[in-house]
C-alpha positions as CSV (number, residue, x, y, z in Angstrom):
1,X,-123.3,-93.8,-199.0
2,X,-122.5,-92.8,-202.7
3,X,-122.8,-89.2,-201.7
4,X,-120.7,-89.8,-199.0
5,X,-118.2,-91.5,-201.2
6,X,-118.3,-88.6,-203.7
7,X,-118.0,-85.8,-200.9
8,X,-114.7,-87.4,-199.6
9,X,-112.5,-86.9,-202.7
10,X,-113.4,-83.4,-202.4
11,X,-113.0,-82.5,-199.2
12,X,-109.2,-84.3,-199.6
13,X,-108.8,-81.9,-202.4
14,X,-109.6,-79.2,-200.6
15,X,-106.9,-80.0,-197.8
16,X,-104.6,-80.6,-200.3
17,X,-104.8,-77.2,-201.9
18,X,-103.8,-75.3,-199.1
19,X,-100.5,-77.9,-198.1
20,X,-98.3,-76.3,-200.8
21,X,-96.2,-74.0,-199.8
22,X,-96.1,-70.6,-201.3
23,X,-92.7,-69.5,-203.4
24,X,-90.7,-67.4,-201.7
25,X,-90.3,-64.2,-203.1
26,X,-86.9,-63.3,-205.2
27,X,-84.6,-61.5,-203.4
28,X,-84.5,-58.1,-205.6
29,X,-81.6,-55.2,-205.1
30,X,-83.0,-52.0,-204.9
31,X,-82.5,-49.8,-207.5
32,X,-80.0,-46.8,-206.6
33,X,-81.9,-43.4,-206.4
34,X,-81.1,-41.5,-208.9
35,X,-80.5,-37.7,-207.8
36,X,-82.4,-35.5,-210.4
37,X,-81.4,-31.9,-210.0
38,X,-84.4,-29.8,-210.8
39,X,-84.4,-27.4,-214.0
40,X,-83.5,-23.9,-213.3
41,X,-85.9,-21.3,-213.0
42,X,-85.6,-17.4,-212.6
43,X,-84.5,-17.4,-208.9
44,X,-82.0,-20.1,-209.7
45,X,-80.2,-18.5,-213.0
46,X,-79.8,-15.2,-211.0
47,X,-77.9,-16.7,-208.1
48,X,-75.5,-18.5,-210.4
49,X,-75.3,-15.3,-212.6
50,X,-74.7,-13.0,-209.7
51,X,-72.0,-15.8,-207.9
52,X,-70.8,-15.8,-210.8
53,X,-70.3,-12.4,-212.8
54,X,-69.1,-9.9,-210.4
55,X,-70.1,-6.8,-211.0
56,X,-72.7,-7.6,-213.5
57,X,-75.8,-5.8,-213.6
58,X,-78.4,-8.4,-211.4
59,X,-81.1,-10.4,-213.3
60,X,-84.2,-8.8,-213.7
61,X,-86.0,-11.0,-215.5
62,X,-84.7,-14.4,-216.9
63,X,-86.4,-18.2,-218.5
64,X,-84.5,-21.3,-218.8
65,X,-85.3,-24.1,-221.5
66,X,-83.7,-27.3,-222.4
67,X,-84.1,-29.2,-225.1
68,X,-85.3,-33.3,-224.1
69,X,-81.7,-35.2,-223.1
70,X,-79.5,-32.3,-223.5
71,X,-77.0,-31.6,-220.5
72,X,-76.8,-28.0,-220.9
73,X,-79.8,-25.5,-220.6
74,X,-80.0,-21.9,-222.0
75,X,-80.9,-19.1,-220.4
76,X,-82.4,-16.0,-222.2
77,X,-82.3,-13.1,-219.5
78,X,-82.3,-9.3,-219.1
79,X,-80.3,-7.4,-216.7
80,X,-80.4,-3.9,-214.3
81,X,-83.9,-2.3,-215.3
82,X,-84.4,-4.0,-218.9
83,X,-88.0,-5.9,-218.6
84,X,-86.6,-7.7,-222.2
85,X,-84.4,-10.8,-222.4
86,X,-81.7,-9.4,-224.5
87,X,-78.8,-12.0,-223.5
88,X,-78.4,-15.5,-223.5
89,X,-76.2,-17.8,-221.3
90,X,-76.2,-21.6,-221.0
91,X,-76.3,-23.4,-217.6
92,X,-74.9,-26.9,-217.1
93,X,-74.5,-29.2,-214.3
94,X,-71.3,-28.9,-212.1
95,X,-68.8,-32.1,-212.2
96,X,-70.5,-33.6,-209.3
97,X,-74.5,-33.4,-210.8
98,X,-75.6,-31.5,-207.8
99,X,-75.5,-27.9,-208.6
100,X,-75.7,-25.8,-211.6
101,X,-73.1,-23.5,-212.9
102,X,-72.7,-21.1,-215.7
103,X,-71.2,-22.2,-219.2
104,X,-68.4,-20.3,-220.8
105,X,-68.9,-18.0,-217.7
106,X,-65.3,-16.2,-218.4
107,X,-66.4,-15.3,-221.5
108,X,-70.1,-14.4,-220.5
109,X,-69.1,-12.2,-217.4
110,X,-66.5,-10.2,-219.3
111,X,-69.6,-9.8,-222.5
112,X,-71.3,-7.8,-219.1
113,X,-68.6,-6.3,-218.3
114,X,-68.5,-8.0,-215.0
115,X,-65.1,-9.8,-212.9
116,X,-65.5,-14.2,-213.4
117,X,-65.1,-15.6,-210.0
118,X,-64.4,-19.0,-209.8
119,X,-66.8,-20.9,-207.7
């Protein structure tokens, strides 16, 4: 009978245990996905140079760095049938933050003797 008496107390403990019921989770807003427009390479630089620059020479050969938090990226490129990257030109984001466009393009397109077109 003791065992008995001892086993009772924890089965009711046992029954107990699972009675609670479980917190219900906090309601959390998602966060808004944030639109990260992917650096410019080559292919990219020479689309918004030649949109850009009419008339220019194309790209033959182009890199793009940026330095960590900075808005604008520079491109050091070569043009027609120069393999050397003899120019430089920055690239920053359009006013919306979807698209890239050339910085100071009047200035650059005229430096290559090329017509600015507004995009």
């Amino acid at each position: 009978m003791k065992k008995f008496a001892l086993i009772l107390p924890a089965i009711a403990l046992l029954a107990a245990c699972g009675e609670e019921p479980a917190a219900e989770p906090e309601a959390v807003a998602a966060p808004e996905p944030v639109v990260e427009l992917p650096a410019p390479d080559e292919a990219k630089f020479t689309e918004v140079f030649a949109a850009t620059c009419e008339g220019a020479e194309p790209v033959s050969t182009a890199i793009c760095k940026s330095a960590l938090g900075s808005e604008t990226v520079t491109c050091e490129f070569g043009l027609g049938e120069d393999e050397y990257m003899r120019h430089e030109a920055p690239l920053m984001k359009n006013e919306e933050g979807t698209d890239w466009v050339l910085g100071n393009a009047e200035a650059i397109c005229t430096e290559h003797g090329a017509h600015h077109v507004d995009s």
